[in-house]
C-alpha positions as MATLAB code, in Angstrom:
seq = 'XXXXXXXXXXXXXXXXXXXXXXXXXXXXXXXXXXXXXXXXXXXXXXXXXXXXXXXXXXXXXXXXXXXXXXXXXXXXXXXXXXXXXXXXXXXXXXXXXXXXXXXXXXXXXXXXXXXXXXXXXXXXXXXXXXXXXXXXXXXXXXXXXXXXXXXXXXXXXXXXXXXXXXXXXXXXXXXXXXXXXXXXXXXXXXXXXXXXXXXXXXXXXXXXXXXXXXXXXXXXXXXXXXXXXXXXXXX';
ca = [
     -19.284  -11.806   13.946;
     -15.918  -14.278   13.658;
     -15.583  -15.384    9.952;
     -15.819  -18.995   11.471;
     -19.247  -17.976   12.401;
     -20.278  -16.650    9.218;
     -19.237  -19.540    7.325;
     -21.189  -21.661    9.663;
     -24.285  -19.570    9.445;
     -23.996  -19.606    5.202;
     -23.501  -23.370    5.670;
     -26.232  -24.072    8.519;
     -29.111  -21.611    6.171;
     -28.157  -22.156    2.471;
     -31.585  -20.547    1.102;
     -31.545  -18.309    3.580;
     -28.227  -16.675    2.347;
     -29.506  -17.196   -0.685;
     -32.454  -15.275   -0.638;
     -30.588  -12.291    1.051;
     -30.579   -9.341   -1.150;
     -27.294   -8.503   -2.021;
     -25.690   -4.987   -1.762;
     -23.144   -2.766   -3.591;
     -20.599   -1.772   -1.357;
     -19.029    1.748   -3.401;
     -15.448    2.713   -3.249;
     -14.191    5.706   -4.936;
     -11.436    5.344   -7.266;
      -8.682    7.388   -9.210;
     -10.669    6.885  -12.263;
     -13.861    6.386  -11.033;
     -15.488    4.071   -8.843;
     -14.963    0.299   -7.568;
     -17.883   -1.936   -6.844;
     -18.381   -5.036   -4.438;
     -21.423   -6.533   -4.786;
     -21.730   -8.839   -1.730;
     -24.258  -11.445    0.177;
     -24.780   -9.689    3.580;
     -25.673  -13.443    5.026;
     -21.682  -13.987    3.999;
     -20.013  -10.985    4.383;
     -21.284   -7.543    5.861;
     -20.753   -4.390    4.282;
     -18.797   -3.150    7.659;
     -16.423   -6.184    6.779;
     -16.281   -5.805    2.954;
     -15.134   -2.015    3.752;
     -12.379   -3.259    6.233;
     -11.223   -5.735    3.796;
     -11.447   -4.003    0.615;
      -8.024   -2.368    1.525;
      -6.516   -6.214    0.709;
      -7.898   -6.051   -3.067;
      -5.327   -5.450   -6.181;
      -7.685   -2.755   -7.242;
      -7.479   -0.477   -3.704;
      -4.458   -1.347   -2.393;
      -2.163    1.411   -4.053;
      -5.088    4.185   -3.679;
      -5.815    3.372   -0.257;
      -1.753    3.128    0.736;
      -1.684   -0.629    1.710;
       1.097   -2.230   -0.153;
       3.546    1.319   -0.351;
       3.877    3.848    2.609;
       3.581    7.627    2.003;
       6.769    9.233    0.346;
       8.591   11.658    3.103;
       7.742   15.030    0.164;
       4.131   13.987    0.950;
       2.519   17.262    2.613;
      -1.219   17.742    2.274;
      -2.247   21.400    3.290;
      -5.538   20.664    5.409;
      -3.808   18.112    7.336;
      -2.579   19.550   10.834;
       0.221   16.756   10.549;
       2.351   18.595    8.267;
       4.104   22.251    8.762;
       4.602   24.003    5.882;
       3.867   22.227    2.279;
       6.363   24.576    0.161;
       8.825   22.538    2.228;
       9.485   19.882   -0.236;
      13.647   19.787   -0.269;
      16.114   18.399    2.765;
      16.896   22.183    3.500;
      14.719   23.829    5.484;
      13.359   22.335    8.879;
       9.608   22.188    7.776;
      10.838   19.195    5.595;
      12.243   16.956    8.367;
       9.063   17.686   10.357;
       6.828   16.570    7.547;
       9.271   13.130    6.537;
       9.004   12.280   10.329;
       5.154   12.953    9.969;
       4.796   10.465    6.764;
       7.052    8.140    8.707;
       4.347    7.989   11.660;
       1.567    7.243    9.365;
       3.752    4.195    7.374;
       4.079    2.812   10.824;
       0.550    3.320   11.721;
      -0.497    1.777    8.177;
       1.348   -1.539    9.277;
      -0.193   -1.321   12.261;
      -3.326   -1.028   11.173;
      -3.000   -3.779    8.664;
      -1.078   -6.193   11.352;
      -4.588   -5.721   13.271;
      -6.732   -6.187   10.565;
      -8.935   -9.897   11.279;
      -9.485  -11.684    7.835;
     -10.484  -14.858    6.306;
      -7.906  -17.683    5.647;
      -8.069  -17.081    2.015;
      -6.411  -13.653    2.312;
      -3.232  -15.444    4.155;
      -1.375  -14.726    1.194;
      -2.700  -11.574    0.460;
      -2.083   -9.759    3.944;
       1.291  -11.161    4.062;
       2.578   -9.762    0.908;
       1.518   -6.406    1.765;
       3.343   -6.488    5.374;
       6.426   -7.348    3.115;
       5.413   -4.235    0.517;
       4.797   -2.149    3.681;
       8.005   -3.267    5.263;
      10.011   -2.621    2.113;
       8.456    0.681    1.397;
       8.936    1.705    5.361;
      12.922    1.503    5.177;
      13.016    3.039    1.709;
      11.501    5.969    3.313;
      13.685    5.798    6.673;
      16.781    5.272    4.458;
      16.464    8.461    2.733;
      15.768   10.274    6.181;
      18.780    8.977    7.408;
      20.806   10.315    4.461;
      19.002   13.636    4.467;
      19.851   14.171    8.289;
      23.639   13.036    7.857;
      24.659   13.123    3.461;
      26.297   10.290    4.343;
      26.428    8.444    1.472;
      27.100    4.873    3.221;
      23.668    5.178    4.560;
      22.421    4.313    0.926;
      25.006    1.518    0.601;
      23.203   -0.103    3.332;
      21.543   -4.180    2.037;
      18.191   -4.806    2.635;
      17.478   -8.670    2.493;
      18.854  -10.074   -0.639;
      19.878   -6.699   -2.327;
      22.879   -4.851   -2.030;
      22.476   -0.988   -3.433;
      25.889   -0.538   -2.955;
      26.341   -3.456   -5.774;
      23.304   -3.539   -7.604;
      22.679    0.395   -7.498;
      26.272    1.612   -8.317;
      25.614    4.099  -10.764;
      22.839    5.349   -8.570;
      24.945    6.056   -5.939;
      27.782    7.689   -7.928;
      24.776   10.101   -9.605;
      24.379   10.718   -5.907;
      28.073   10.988   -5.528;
      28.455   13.660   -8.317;
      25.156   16.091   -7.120;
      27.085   19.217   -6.110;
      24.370   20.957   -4.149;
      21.609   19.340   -1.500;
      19.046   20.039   -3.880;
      20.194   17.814   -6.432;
      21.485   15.217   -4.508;
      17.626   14.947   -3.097;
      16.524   14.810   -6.324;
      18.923   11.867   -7.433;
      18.033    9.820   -4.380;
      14.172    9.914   -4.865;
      14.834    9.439   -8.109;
      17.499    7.543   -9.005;
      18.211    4.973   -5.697;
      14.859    4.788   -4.602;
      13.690    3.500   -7.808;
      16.501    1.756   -8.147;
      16.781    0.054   -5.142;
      12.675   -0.564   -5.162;
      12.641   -2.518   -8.232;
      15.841   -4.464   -6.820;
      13.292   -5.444   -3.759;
      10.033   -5.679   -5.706;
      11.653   -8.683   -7.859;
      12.377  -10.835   -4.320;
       9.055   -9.894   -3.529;
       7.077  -10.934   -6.538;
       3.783  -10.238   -7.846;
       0.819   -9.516   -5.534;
      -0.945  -13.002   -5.020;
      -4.126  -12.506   -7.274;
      -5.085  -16.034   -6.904;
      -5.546  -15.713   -3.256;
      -7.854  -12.715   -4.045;
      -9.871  -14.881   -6.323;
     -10.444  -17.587   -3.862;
     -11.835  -14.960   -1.105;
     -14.290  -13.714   -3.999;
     -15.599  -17.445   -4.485;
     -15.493  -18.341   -1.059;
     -18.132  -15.380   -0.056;
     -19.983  -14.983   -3.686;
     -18.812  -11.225   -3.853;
     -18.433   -9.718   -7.375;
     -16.565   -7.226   -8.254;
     -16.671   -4.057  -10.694;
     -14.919   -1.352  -12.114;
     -16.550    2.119  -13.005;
     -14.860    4.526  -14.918;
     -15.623    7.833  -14.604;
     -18.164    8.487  -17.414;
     -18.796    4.556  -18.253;
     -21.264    1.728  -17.106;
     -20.149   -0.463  -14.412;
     -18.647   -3.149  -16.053;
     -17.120   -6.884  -14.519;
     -13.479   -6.921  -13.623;
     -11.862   -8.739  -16.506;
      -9.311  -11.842  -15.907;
];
């Protein structure tokens, strides 16, 4: 059902929606669980799990606003060769990168598809910047793994310029005297570097625009700690 549609219906049958019982929608966390509590006359729990992807609280856990990091190797995936591959020096590594690669592309993807309300303009838009910033990070360092060319980190993305901003980054690159190290220094050193460079341009995620989809559809929202009573998210 389109959200016009929905918005219509809640509008058209006020005590109707009203009346509806309303349902906790569960999402497992880090630390324990998150909760939307939500009108199915508004919002459907099919939709509230496609969405929930968008909220401050799930984004990082469920990959949204970052893309997986190339050392990423899970052992029952099928995607990934061997997971003591961790280091630019053995083939198994390159396969694996290229694998997390594929699934940062398929996360934009996926979240270029997604359908959403209005109110979560703001919200899906920051994350295709997050995605897209995270996405080259990730290709960068591929690029200098497969060449040790150490132009390729020197290389501006928007308004930053690691080659400027990053210098002593890229001279702790510079001084690394085996491949090991110099891995180590550039997902270390440049990447974070370079990421908090970005993240600043960026800004903050748009919390407001969360807010106003959590009005707009009367859903509430909790957090669960592992061991603790549901309690309301605090502002």
């Amino acid at each position: 059902m389109g959200w016009w549609l929905l918005g219509l219906l809640a509008l058209v049958c006020p005590a109707a929606a009203t009346a509806a019982e309303r349902v906790d929608v569960v999402f497992p966390t880090l630390h324990g669980q998150y909760i939307l509590t939500v009108d199915p006359a508004r919002l459907s729990e099919g939709q509230a799990r496609e969405l929930v992807v968008l909220s401050p609280h799930m984004s990082g856990w469920t990959s949204q606003a970052v893309v997986p990091r190339l050392e990423l190797c899970l052992a029952d995936d099928p995607a990934y060769l061997d997971c003591e591959a961790r280091t630019p020096t053995v083939p198994a590594f390159f396969w694996n990168a290229r694998a997390n690669v594929a699934k940062g592309v398929q996360t934009i993807a996926a979240l270029n598809a997604l359908r959403h309300p209005s109110e979560l303009d703001a919200v899906v838009d920051y994350l295709k910047r997050s995605l897209a910033l995270s996405l080259w990070l990730e290709e960068t360092r591929l690029a200098y793994y497969q060449s040790w060319d150490e132009q390729v980190l020197g290389r501006p993305y928007g308004g930053v310029e690691p080659a400027r901003e990053c210098r002593a980054a890229l001279q702790a690159v510079a001084a690394a005297r085996t491949k090991e190290d110099r891995h180590h220094r550039v997902e270390q050193d440049w990447h974070n570097c370079v990421n908090s460079a970005a993240r600043r341009d960026l800004g903050a995620y748009p919390e407001p625009a969360w807010q106003a989809f959590l009005v707009a559809y009367g859903i509430r929202e909790r957090l669960v700690e592992i061991g603790s009573d549901p309690v309301p998210v605090r502002r």
